[in-house]
C-alpha positions in Angstrom: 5.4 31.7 94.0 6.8 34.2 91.3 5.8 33.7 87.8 7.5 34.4 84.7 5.6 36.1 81.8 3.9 33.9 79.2 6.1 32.3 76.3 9.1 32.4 78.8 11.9 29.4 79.0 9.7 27.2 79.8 9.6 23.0 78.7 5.9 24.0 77.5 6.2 25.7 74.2 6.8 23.6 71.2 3.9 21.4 70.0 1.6 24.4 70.5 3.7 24.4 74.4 6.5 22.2 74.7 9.8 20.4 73.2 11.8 17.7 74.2 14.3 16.0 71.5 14.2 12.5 71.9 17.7 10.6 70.7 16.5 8.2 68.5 17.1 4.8 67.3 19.9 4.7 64.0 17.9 5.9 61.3 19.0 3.2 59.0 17.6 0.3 60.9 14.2 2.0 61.5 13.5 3.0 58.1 14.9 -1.0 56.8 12.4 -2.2 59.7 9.7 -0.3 59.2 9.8 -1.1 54.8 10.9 -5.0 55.7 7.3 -4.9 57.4 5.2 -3.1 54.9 6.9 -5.1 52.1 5.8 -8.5 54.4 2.6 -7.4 55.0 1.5 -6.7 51.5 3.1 -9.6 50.3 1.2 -11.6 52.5 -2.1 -9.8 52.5 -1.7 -10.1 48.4 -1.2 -14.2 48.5 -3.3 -14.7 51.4 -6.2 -12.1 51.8 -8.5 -12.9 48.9 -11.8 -11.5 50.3 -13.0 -9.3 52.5 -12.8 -10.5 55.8 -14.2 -7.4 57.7 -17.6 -6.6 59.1 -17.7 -3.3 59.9 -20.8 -2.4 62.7 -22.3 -6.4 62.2 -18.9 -7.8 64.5 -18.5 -7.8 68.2 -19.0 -9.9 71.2 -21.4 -8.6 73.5 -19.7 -7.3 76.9 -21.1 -8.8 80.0 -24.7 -7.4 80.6 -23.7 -6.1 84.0 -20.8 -4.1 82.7 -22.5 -3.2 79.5 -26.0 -2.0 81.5 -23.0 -0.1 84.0 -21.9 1.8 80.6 -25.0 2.8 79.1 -26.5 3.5 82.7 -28.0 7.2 82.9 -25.8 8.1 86.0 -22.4 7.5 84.1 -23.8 8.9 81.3 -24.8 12.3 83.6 -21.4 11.5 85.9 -19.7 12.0 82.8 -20.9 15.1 81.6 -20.7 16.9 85.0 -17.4 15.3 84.8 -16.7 17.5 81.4 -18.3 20.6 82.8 -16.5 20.3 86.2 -13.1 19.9 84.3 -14.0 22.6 81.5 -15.2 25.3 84.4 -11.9 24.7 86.6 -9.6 25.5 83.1 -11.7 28.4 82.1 -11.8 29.4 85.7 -7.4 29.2 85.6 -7.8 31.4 82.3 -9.9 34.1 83.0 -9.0 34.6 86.8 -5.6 34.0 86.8 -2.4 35.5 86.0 -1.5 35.4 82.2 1.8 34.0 82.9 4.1 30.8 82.1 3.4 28.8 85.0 -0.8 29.4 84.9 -2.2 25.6 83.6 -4.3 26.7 80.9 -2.2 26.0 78.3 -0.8 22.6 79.5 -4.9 21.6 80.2 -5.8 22.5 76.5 -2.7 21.4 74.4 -1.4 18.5 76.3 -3.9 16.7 78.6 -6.9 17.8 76.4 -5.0 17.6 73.1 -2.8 15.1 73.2 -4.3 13.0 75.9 -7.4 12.2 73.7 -5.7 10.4 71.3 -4.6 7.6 74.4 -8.0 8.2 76.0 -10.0 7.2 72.6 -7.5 4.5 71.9 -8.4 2.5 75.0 -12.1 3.9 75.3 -13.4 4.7 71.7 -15.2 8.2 71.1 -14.7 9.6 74.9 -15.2 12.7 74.0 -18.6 12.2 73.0 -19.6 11.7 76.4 -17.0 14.3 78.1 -17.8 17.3 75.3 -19.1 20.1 77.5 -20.5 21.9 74.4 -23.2 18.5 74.4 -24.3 19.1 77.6 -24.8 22.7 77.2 -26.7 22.4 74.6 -29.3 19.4 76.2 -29.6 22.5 78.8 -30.4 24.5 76.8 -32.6 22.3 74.9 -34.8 21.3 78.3 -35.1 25.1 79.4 -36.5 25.9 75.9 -38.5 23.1 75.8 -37.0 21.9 72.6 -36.3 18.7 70.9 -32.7 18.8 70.2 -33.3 15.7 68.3 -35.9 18.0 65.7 -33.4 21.1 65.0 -35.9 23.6 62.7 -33.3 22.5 59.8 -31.5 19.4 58.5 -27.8 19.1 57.9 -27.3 18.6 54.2 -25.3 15.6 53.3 -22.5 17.2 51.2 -21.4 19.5 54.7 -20.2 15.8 55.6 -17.2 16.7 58.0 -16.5 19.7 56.8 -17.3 21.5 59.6 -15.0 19.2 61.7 -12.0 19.8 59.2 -11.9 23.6 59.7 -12.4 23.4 63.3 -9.2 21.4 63.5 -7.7 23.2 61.1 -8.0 26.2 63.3 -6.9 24.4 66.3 -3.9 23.5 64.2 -3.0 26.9 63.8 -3.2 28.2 66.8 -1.3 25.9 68.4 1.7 25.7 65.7 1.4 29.4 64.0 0.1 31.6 66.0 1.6 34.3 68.4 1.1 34.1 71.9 -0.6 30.7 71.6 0.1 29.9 75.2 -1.4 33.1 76.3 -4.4 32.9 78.6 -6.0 35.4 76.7 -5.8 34.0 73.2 -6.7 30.6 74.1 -9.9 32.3 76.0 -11.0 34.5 72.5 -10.6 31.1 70.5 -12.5 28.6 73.3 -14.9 31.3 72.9 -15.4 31.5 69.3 -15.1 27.6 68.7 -17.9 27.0 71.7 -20.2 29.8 70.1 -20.0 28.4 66.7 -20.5 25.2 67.5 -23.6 25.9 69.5 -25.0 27.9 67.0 -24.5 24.8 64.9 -26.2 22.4 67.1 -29.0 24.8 67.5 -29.7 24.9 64.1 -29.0 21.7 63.1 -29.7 19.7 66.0 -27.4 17.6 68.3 -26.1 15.6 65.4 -24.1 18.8 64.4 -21.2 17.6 67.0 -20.9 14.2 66.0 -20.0 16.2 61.9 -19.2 19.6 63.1 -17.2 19.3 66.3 -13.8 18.6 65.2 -12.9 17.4 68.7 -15.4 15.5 68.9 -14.9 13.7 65.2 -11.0 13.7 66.1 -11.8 11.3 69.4 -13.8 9.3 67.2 -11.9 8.6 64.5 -8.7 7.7 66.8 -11.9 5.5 68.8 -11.9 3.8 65.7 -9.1 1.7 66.9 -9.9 1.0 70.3 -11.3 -2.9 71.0 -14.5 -1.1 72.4 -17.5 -0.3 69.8 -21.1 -0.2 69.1 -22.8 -2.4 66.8 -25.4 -1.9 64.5 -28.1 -2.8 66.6 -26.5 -0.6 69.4 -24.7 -3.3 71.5 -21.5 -2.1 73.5 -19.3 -4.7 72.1 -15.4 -6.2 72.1 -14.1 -6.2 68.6 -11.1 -6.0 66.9 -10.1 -3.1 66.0 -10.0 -3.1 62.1 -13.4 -4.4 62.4 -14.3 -1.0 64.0 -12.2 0.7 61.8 -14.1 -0.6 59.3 -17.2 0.3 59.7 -15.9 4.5 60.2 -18.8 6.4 58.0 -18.0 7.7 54.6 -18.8 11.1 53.9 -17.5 14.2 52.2 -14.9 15.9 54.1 -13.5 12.4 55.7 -10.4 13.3 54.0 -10.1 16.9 55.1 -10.2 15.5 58.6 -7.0 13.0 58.2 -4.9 15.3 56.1 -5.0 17.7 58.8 -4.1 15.2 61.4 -1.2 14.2 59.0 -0.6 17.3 57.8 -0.5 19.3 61.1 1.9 16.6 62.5 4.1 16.8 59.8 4.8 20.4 60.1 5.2 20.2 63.2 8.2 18.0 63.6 9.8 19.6 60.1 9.7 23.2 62.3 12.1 21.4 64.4 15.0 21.1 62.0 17.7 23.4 61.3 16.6 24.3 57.8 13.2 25.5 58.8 15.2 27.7 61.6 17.4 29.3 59.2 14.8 29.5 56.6 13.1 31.5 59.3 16.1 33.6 60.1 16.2 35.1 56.2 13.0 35.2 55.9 11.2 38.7 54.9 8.1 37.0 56.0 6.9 37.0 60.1 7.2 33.7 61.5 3.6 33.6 61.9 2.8 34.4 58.2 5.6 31.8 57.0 4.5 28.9 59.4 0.6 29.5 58.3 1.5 28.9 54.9 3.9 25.7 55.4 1.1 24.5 57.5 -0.9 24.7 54.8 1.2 23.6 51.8 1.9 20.0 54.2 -1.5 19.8 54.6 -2.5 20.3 51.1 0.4 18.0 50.2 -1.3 15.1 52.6 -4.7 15.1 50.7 -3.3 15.4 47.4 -1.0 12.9 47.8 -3.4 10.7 49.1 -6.2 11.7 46.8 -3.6 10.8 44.0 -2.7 7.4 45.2 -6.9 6.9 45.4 -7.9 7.9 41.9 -4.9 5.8 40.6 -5.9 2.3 42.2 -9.6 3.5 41.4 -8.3 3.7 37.9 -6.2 0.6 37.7 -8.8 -1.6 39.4 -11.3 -1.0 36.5 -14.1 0.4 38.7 -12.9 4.0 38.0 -12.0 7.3 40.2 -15.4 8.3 41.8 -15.3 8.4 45.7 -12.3 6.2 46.0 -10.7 8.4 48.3 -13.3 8.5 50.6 -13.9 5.0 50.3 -9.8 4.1 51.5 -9.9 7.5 53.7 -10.5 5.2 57.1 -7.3 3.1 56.5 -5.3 7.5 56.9 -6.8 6.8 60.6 -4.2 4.2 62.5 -1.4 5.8 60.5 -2.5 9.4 61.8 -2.5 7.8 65.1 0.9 6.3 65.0 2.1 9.6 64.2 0.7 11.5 66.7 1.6 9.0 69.4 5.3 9.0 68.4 5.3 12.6 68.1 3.6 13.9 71.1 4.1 11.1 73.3 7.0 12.7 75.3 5.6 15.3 75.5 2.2 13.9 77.1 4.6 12.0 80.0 6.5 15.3 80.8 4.7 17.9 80.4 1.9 16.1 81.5 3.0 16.0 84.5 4.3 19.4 85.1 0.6 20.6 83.9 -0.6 18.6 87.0 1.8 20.3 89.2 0.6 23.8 88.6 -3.5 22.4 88.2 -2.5 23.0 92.4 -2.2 26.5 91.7 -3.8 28.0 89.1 -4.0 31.2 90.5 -0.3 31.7 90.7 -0.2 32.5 94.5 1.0 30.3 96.7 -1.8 27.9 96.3 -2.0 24.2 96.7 -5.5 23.0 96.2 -4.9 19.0 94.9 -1.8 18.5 96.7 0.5 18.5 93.6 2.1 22.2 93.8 5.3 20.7 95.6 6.0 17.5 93.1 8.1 17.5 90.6 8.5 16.4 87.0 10.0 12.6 87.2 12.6 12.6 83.7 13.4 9.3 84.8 9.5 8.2 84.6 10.8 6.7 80.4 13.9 6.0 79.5 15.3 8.3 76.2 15.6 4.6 74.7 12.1 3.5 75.4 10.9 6.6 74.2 12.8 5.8 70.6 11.6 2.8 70.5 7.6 3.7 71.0 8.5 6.5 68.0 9.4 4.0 65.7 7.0 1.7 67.0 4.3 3.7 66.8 5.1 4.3 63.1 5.2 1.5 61.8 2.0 -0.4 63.2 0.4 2.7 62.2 1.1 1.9 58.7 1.0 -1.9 58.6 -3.2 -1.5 60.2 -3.2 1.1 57.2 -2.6 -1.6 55.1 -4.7 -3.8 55.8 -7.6 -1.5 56.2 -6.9 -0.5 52.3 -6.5 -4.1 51.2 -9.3 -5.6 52.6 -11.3 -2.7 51.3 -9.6 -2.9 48.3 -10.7 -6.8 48.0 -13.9 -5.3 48.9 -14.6 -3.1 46.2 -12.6 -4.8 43.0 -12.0 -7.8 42.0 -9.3 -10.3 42.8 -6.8 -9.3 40.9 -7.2 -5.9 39.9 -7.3 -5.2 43.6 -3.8 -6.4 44.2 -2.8 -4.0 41.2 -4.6 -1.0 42.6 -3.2 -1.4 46.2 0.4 -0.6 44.0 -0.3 2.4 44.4 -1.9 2.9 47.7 1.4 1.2 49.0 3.6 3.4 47.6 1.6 6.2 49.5 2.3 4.4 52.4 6.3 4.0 51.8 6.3 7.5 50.9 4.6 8.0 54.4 6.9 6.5 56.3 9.9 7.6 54.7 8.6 11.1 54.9 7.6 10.3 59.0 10.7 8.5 60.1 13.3 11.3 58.4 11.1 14.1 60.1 10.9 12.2 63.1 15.0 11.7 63.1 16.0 15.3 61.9 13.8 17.0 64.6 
């Protein structure tokens, strides 16, 4: 099979490897739509939700025993992890043995089945990657041949690292993906996976295994999106149906919380404003290298995110009466269902096609000829969604996003103020959100 060199014409390249435009619903009624429903639900939440009717890690009905003794049992748990190892050893194995060109897999494993397909995987199964992360399970080996307890690291994590760690982990993901050169090159993405895995177990090491569940930003990326799934644990470590703002609510404050969102946000954002034609011509006149100019509009949108939502924080903080001080980590949980609806709206096409033309060439990751799963001869399915039903899940995807974001900030905002000043400081938490939307739909519709 002949290859053609990495970063060729190829439908994986944008999003870190691959664009499709989607034709979109008329602007006009989305953006009516999506306000009409904010405007609804605060309305209603203001008038009808008077207390806090949330409870965090105390909800949940018990799954069966069977099923929940089946997802706790040590040979999923172990299936699980082989399961990571098995998947993480075929990719690396694709990368370092294969041909650095176009049609290897690597690229299509790490930014859209790995990337993008944790945010449906954690939707429907909560923090999967918790129990897939390879990193974990080297690190128990580790451990065992050691003889240590990775449960007693030789120091503690200080409170104030909080998910720090996490937010420049993604941060750099981020920027590989959407700034740098040759980001689809086997090489590059090796030297990265290298780095990231080194540091991390270095972290773990000295810090124990709780390092990944702060300092993995994969990992706190899966569970944050997990946040929202009907699946959860509760306090007294039951495997438990709940609603989903329930689990949402109980998603643990700490420092850096914010960090974590606004690069979710942030990262999105960017990414569908490179698509427009100003951002090309800006490019074109630019004395600046493409790489330099996208690193630093990467990081002025995700600067912008935090502030912006840092702003809107300290003001309902200040108009409540119960002043400024950790408000925007206490509100930072309701950022989560809106990141999600942006990163499902963005990336979703993109999941569904190219998706499927990384499981094509999984058959042949050596470039040669080679069928080993029986996929090599498919091919990609357009038809598979419909340019319509694609719009539609966009805009969709958008707006619930924002609407759970409301409710998460009002019944936290119930929560934490009284009655009535906690009507007057969502004001301005739901002009955050209008400004979110507004700024997500016209991004969404020029790119």
């Amino acid at each position: 099979m002949a290859g053609v060199p990495a970063g060729g014409s190829d439908l994986l390249l944008a999003h870190g490897v691959s664009s499709r435009q989607d034709l979109p619903l008329p602007f006009g009624y989305a953006l009516a739509g999506a306000l009409l429903a904010l405007a609804i639900s605060f309305g209603v939440l203001a008038l009808r939700w008077r207390s806090s009717r949330l409870t965090g890690a105390a909800s949940g009905r018990p799954l069966a025993q069977q099923l929940g003794e089946f997802a706790d049992s040590t040979e999923l748990r172990w299936g699980l992890r082989v399961l990571g190892l098995a998947l993480t050893g075929f990719v690396a194995w694709a990368a370092l043995a294969g041909p650095d060109l176009a049609t290897n897999p690597t690229a299509g494993f790490v930014y859209v089945l790995f990337w993008v397909g944790l945010v449906p995987a954690s939707l429907l199964f909560g923090p999967i990657w918790r129990l897939l992360n390879p990193l974990r399970t080297i690190h128990l080996l580790i451990c065992r041949t050691l003889r240590l307890d990775p449960d007693d690291p030789p120091f503690e994590l200080p409170r104030w690292v909080g998910y720090w760690p996490a937010a420049l982990g993604l941060a750099s993901f981020v920027w590989l993906e959407l700034c740098a050169n040759n980001r689809d090159s086997t090489g590059t993405l090796t030297t990265y996976f290298s780095l990231y895995a080194g540091a991390n177990l270095l972290g773990a090491m000295a810090f124990g295994r709780q390092w990944f569940a702060r300092g993995d930003g994969f990992e706190v990326f899966s569970a944050l999106i997990g946040r929202l799934s009907v699946l959860g644990r509760r306090a007294d470590g039951a495997l438990v149906l709940r609603n989903p703002l329930d689990n949402l609510d109980g998603t643990p404050e700490a420092p850096g919380l914010v960090a974590v969102l606004a690069v979710m946000l942030g990262s999105t954002a960017f990414d569908s404003f490179t698509s427009t034609t100003w951002w090309y011509d800006r490019t074109f006149d630019s004395d600046l290298s493409p790489e330099t100019l996208a690193s630093i509009a990467l990081t002025i949108s995700i600067g912008t995110v935090a502030a912006a939502f840092c702003t809107a924080s300290w003001l309902a903080g200040l108009l409540s009466g119960r002043g400024a001080a950790g408000a925007a980590t206490a509100f930072a949980h309701s950022l989560v269902p809106i990141a999600a609806g942006y990163l499902i709206a963005h990336y979703f096409s993109l999941l569904v096609f190219a998706g499927q033309q990384t499981i094509i060439r999984a058959s042949d990751p050596m470039v040669d000829g080679g069928n080993i799963f029986g996929t090599a001869d498919w091919t990609v399915n357009y038809g598979l969604v419909s340019v319509g039903q694609i719009a539609t899940i966009q805009v969709v995807s958008i707006i619930i996003g924002h609407v759970l974001g409301v409710f998460a900030a009002h019944d936290r905002s119930v929560r934490l103020f009284p009655t009535k000043a906690a009507v007057v400081g969502q004001i301005p938490m739901m002009t955050l959100m209008i400004g979110y939307t507004l700024g997500g739909l016209s991004l969404l519709f020029a790119g």
